[in-house]
N, C-alpha and C positions, 0 to 999 in steps of 0.2 A: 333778423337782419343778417347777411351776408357778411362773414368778413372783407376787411377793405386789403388790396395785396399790399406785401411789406414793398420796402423800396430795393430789393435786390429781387425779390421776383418781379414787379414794373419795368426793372431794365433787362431783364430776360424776354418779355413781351413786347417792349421795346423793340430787344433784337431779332427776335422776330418777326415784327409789322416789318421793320425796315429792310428785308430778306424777300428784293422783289421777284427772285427767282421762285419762289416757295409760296405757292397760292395757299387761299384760305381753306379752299373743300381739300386742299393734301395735308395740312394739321389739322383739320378735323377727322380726317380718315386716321390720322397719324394715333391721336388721343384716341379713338374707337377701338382700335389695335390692342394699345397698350391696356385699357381698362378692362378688353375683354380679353386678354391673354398677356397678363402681366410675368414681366421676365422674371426668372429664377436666376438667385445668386446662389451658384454652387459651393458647398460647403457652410455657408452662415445661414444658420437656424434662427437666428432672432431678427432677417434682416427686415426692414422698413416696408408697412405696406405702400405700394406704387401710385395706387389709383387713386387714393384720394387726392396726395398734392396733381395730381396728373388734371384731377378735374375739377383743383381751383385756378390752376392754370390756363382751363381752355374757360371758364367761365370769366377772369381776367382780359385772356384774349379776343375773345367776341364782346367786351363790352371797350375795348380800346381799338376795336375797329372805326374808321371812319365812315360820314355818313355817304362818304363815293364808294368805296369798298361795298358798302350793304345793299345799295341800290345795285350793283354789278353783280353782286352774289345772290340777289333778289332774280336781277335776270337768267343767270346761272342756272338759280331754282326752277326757274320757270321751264327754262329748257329743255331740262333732265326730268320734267314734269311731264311735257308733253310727248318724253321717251319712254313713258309708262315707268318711268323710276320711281311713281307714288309707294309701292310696299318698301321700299327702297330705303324709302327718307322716314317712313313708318319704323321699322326695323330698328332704324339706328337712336332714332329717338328713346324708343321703350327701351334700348337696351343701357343707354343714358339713364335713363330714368328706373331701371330696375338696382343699376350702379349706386345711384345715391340713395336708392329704399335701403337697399343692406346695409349700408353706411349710417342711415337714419334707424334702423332695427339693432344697430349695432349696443347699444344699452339696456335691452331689453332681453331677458331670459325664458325659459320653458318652466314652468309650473312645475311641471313633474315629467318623467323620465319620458312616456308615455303619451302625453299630453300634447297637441296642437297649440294652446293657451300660452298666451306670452305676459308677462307683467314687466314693471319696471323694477331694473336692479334697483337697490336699496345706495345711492353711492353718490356722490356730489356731482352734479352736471355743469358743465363750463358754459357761460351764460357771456355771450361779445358783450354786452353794456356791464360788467359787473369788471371790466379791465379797462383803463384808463388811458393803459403805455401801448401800443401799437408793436411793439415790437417785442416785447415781454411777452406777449397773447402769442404771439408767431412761435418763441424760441421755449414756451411753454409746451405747445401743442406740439411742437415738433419732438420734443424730447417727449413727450409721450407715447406719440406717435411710432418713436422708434423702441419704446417697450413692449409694444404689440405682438403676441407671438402666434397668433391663433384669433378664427373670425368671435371665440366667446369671451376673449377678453375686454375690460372695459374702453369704451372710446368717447378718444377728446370732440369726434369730429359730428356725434348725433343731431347734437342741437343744431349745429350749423347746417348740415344735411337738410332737418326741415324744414328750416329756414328756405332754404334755396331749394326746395321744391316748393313753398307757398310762395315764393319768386314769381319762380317762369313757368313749374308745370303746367298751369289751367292755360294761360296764354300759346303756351308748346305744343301741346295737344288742340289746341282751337285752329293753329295754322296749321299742322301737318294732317289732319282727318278733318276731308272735306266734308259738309253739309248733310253727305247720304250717307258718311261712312264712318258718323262720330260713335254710332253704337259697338264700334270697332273696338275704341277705345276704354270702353266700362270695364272689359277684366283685366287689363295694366291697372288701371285708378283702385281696384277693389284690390287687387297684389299688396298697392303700395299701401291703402288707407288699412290696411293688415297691420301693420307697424306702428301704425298713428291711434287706432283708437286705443292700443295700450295705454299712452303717456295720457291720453284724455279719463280715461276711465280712475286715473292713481292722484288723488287731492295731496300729497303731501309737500310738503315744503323743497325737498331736494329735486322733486320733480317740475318745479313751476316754468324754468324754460322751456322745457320740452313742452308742454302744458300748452303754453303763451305760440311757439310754433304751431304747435299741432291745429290749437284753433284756428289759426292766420291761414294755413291750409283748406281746410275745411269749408273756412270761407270763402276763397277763392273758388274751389271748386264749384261750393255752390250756385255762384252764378252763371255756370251752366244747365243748360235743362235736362241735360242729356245726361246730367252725373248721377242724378236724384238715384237711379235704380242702384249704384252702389255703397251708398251710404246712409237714405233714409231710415234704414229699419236700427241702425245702432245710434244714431243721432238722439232718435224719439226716445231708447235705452237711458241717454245719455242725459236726455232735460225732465225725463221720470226720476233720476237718481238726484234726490233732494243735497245731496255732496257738490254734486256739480256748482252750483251758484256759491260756495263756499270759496271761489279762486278771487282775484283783482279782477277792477272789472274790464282789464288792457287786454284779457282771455276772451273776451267772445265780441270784440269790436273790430 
């Protein structure tokens, strides 16, 4: 599940719904900017990474859009659709969605030096139902957040990453590649399912949110037909490995 925003970032998106000067596709242009060329603070080494809060803010934002706004931005779409701006809207999605794979890979380490192979660190995963206070969860992650010094340090923000790719990606991908050109879409899904069958593949206790994500993903994807080519053959890995049924049974529903 998705964290829900605190009530100081709500009034941030607030002020921005209410900023009729400032349309919807120029803060999404705005967030695509920053996550793909996040600013440098000169001289502070340890400073905060950007993108994350940057892309719970636009996932806030589009879900506190109204339903006149979406129907206008639907037309919008439409329009820039028939301007051949299909690789367009393509593009920005995968690059959305490559954003929160490394975000979601972020707990996860190299085997060995040499090695392609990722496993999951050995390390406590922050799990949204395991916190009660709403705003404790925020002012938690955020101070960890800004312990971050470097992409191999540990992050608060994995589990939620998968989360919010077993969200929207299968749905994101269904509308932006049309009908002839979902086969488009199988090497972004096999990048990202890169990241995922790590926490699937590790039974142990500190991994179970990720676990419990990563399936919820999986799932989703699956009900596309078009997904099968990049996940079959580790899946089948997956329900061969007599461990696997080892989990709750919230992991594969």
């Amino acid at each position: 599940m998705v964290p829900a925003a605190s009530a100081s970032q709500l009034t941030l998106v607030d002020l921005i719904c209410a900023l009729n000067t400032l349309q919807t596709d120029t803060v999404l242009h705005l967030v695509k900017e920053v996550v793909k060329r996040p600013p440098q603070v000169r001289g502070d080494e340890k400073s905060p990474l950007v993108d994350v809060p940057v892309l719970q803010f636009c996932y806030a934002f589009i879900q506190s859009i109204l339903g006149l706004k979406l129907i206008v931005s639907q037309q919008h779409a439409e329009r820039l659709r028939n301007k051949n701006s299909q690789p367009g809207e393509q593009e920005g999605s995968k690059r959305f969605a490559e954003a929160v794979g490394n975000i979601a890979g972020s707990s996860l380490e190299q085997t060995s030096w040499l090695s392609r192979n990722l496993e999951v660190k050995a390390q406590p995963q922050i799990s949204l139902e395991e916190s009660d206070d709403e705003e404790d969860l925020h002012a938690d992650a955020a101070a960890a957040a800004s312990a971050m010094v470097s992409a191999s340090a540990p992050s608060v923000y994995s589990v939620q990453a998968l989360s919010l790719l077993a969200e929207v990606l299968a749905s994101l991908l269904d509308m932006v590649y049309r009908s002839d050109e979902k086969e488009k879409a199988v090497p972004l899904i096999s990048r990202l399912l890169y990241y995922v069958f790590p926490y699937l593949r590790n039974h142990s206790a500190y991994n179970a949110p990720s676990f419990r994500a990563g399936a919820q993903l999986l799932s989703s994807l699956s009900g596309y037909a078009y997904t099968k080519r990049a996940w079959k053959k580790e899946v089948l890995e997956l329900f061969l490995d007599p461990a696997f049924f080892q989990m709750d049974t919230s992991c594969v529903q």
